[in-house]
ROFI-916339 format. One record per atom (N, C-alpha, C): y, x, z; residue in one letter. Coordinates in steps of 0.2 Angstrom, whole numbers, padded with zeros to 4 digits, always signed. Layout:
REM residues N
YXZa...
This chain:
REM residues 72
-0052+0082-0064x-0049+0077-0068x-0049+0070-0065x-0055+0068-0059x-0054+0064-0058x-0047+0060-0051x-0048+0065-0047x-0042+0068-0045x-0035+0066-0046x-0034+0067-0054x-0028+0068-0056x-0026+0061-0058x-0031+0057-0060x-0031+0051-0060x-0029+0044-0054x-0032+0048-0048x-0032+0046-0044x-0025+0047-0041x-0022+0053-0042x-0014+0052-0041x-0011+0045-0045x-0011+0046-0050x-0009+0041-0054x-0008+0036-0053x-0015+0035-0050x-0016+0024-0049x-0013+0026-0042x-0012+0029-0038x-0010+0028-0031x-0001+0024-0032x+0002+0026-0035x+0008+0022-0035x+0010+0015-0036x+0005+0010-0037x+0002+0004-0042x-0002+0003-0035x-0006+0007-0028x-0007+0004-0024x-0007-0003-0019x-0001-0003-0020x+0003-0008-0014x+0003-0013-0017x+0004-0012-0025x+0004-0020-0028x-0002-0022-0028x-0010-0017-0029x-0012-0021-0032x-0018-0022-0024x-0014-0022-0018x-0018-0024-0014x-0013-0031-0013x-0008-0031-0015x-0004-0039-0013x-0010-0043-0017x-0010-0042-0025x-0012-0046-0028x-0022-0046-0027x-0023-0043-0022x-0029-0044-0019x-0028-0050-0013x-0025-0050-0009x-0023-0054-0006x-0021-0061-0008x-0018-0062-0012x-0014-0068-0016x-0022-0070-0021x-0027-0066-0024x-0031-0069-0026x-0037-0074-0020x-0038-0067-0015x-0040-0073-0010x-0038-0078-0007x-0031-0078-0007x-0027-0085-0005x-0028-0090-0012x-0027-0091-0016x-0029-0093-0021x-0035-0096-0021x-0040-0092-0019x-0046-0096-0020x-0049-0099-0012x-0046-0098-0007x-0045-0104-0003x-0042-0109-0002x-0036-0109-0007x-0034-0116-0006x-0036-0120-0012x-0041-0117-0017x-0045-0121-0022x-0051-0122-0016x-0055-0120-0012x-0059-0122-0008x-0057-0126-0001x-0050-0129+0001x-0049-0130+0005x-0048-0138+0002x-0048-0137-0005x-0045-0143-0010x-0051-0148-0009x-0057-0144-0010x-0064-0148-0013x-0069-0149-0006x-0065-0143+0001x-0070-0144+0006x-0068-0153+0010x-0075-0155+0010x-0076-0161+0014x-0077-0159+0022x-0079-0153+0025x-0080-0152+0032x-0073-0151+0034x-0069-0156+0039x-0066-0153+0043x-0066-0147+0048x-0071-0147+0049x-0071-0140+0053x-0071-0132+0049x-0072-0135+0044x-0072-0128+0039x-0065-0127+0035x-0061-0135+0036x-0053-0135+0033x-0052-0130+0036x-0051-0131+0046x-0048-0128+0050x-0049-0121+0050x-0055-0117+0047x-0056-0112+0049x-0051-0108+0042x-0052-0112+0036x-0046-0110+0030x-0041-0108+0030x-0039-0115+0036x-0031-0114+0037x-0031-0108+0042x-0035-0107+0044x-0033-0101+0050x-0032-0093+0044x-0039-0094+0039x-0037-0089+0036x-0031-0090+0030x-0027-0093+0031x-0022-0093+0023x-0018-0092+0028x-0016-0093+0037x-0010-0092+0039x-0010-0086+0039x-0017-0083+0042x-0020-0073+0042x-0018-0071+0035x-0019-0074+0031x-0018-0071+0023x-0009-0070+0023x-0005-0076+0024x+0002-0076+0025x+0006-0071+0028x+0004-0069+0033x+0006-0064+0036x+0006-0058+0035x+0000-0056+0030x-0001-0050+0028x+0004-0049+0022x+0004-0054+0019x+0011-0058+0014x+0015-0053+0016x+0019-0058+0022x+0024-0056+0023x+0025-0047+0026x+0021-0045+0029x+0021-0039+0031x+0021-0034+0024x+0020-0035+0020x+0019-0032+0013x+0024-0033+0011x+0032-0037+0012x+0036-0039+0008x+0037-0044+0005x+0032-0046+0004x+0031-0053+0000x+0033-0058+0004x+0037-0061+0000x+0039-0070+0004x+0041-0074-0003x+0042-0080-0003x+0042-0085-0005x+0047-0087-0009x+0048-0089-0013x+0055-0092-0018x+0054-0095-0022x+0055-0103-0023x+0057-0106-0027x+0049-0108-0028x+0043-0108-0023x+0037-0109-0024x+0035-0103-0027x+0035-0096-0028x+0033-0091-0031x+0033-0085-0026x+0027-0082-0028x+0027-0077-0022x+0031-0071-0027x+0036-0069-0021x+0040-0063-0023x+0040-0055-0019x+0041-0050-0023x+0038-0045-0022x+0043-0040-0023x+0047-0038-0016x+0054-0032-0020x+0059-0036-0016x+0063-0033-0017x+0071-0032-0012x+0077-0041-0017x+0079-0043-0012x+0084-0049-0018x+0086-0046-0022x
């Protein structure tokens, strides 16, 4: 039974790693908002660009300000 389940959720996989993704972007750019260390910006900005690309390799790109997911 659990199995069968498992099939299930596997369809909804790919979304629901973007929107794992997009959470950790999200709460580094709330941490990059309140960090005082410059040396710890820097290291944010390196992970939101690493975050971006996964973005993008995942299909997701940008519109209108909004992350978009799927074909135009």
């Amino acid at each position: 039974m659990n199995e069968d389940r498992q099939e299930e959720d596997e369809p909804y996989e790919p979304e629901f790693e973007i929107l794992k993704v997009l959470e950790k972007k999200k709460d580094l750019e709330e941490t990059m908002r309140i960090e005082e260390n410059n040396e710890r910006k820097l290291e944010i900005e390196k992970e939101l660009e690493e975050l971006d690309l996964q973005l993008l390799e995942k299909g997701v790109r940008m519109e209108q300000g909004r992350h978009v997911f799927g074909s135009v």
